[in-house]
C-alpha positions as CSV (number, residue, x, y, z in Angstrom):
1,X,-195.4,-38.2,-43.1
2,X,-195.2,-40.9,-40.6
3,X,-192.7,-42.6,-42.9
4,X,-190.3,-39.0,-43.5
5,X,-190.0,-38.9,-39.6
6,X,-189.5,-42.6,-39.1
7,X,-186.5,-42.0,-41.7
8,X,-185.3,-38.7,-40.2
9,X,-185.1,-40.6,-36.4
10,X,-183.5,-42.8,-38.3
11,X,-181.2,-41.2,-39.8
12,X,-180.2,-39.1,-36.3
13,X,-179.4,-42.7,-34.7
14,X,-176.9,-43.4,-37.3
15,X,-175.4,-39.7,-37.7
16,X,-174.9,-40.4,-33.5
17,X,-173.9,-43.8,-33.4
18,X,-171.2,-42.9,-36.1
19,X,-170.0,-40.1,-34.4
20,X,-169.9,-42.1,-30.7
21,X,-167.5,-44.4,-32.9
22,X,-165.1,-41.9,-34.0
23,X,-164.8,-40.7,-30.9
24,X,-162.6,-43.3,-28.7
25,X,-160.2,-42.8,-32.5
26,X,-160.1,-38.5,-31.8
27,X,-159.7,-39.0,-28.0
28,X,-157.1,-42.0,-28.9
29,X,-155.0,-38.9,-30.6
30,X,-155.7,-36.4,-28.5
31,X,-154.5,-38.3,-25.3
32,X,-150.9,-39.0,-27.6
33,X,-150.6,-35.9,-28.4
34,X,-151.0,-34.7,-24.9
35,X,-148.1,-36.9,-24.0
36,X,-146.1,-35.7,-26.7
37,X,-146.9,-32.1,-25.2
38,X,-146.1,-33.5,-21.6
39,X,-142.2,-35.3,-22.9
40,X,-141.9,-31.8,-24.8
41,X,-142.4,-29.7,-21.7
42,X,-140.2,-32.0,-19.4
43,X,-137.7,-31.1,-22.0
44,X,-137.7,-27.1,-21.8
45,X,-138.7,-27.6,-18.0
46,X,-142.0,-25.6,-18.7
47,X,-143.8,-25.9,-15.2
48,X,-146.4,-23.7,-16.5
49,X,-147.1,-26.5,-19.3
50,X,-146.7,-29.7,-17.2
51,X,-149.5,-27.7,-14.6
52,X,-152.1,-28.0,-17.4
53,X,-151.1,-31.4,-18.6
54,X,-151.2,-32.7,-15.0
55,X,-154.7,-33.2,-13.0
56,X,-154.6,-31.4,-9.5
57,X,-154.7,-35.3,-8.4
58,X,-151.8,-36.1,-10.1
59,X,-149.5,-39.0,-8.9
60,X,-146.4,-40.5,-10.2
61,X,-144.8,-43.9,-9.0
62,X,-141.8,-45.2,-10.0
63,X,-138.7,-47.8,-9.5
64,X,-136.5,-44.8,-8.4
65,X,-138.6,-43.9,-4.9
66,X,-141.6,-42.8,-3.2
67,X,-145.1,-41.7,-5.2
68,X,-145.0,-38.0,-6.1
69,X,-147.6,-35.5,-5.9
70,X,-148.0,-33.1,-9.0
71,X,-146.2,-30.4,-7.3
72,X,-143.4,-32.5,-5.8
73,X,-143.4,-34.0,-9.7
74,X,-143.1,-30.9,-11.4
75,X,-140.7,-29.2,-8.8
76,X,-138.6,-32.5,-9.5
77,X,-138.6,-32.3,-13.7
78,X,-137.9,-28.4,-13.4
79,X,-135.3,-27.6,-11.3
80,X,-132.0,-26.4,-12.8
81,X,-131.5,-25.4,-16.7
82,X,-133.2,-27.3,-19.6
83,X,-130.4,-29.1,-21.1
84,X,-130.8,-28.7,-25.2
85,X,-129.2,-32.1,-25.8
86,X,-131.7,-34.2,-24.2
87,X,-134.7,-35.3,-26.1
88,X,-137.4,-38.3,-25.7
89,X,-139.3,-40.8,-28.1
90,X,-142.0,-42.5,-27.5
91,X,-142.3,-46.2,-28.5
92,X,-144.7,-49.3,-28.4
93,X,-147.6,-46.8,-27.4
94,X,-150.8,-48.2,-27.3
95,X,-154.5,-45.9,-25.5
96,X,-157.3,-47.3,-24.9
97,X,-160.4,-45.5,-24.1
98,X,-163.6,-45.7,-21.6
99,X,-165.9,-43.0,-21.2
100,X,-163.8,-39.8,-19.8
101,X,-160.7,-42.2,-18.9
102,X,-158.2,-43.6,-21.0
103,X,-154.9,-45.4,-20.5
104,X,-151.6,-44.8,-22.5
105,X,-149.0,-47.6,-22.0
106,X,-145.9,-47.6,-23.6
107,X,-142.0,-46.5,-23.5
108,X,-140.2,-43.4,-23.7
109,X,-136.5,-43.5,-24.7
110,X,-134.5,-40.6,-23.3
111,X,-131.4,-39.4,-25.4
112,X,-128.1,-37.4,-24.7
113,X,-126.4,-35.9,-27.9
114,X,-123.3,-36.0,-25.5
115,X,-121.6,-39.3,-25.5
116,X,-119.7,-38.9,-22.9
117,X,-123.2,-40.0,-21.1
118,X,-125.1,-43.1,-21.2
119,X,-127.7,-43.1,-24.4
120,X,-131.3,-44.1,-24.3
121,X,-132.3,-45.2,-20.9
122,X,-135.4,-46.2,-21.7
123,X,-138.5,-46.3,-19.2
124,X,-142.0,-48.4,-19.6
125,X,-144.5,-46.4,-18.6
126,X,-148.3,-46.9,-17.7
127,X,-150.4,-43.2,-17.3
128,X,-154.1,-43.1,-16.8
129,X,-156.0,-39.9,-18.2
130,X,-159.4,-39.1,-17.5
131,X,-161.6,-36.1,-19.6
132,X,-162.4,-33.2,-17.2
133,X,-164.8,-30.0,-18.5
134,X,-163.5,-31.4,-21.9
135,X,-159.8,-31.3,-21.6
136,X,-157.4,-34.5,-20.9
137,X,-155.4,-34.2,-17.6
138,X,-152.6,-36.7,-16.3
139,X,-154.2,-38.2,-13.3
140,X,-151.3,-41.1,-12.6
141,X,-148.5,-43.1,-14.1
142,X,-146.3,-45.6,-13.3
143,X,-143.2,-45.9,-14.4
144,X,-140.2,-48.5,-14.7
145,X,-136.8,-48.8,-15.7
146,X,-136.0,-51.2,-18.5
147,X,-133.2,-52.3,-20.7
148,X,-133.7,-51.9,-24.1
């Protein structure tokens, strides 16, 4: 009997440790599709979207000007009409993961089907997530111009 229960507590410490390592991989996935979600909504200028994506202490810092508070952020990326042409792809994207935080870094490529415009400007990007009541929220990125 001893023995069955040795086995059995055994047993659980595998079943957990295998699951706590398979975990950072789901949360890896989640996290990118989350930014996938967040470049989709920038595109149809879905403020309703971007307010789950983004943590109430959201802040975005770039080359072009001052930080920007999720409001100020989202009041920026949906003002005037969605334009249909414009898309983004993510590149080079690489998340790690700690606990309830995780950082994406990589680039997203913006694109114009009109070529009377400049194509893919392309921006390297750094955005820290952390895990709240079990959902991933945008709580800061940085991002830079590059040439690509």
């Amino acid at each position: 009997m001893k023995r069955l229960i040795l086995s059995g507590a055994l047993a659980c410490a595998v079943l957990s440790a295998s699951a706590e390592a398979q975990a950072p991989d789901n949360a890896k996935q989640q996290v990118k599709q989350l930014l996938r979600d967040w470049a989709e909504a920038e595109n149809r200028h879905d403020a309703a979207a971007l307010e789950r994506i983004l943590d109430d202490q959201f802040i975005s810092t770039s080359g072009f000007g001052k930080p920007h508070s999720k409001a100020d952020f989202i009041k920026a990326l949906t003002s005037g009409k969605p334009d249909p042409r414009q898309s983004q792809t993510l590149e080079d994207e690489s998340v790690v993961v700690e606990g309830d935080t995780a950082v994406d870094v990589g680039t997203n490529i913006f694109h114009m089907s009109d070529k009377s415009a400049p194509d893919g400007m392309a921006l390297r990007y750094t955005i820290t997530f952390v895990r709240r009541d079990g959902h991933w929220r945008a709580l800061a990125e940085h991002i830079v111009k590059i040439t690509k």
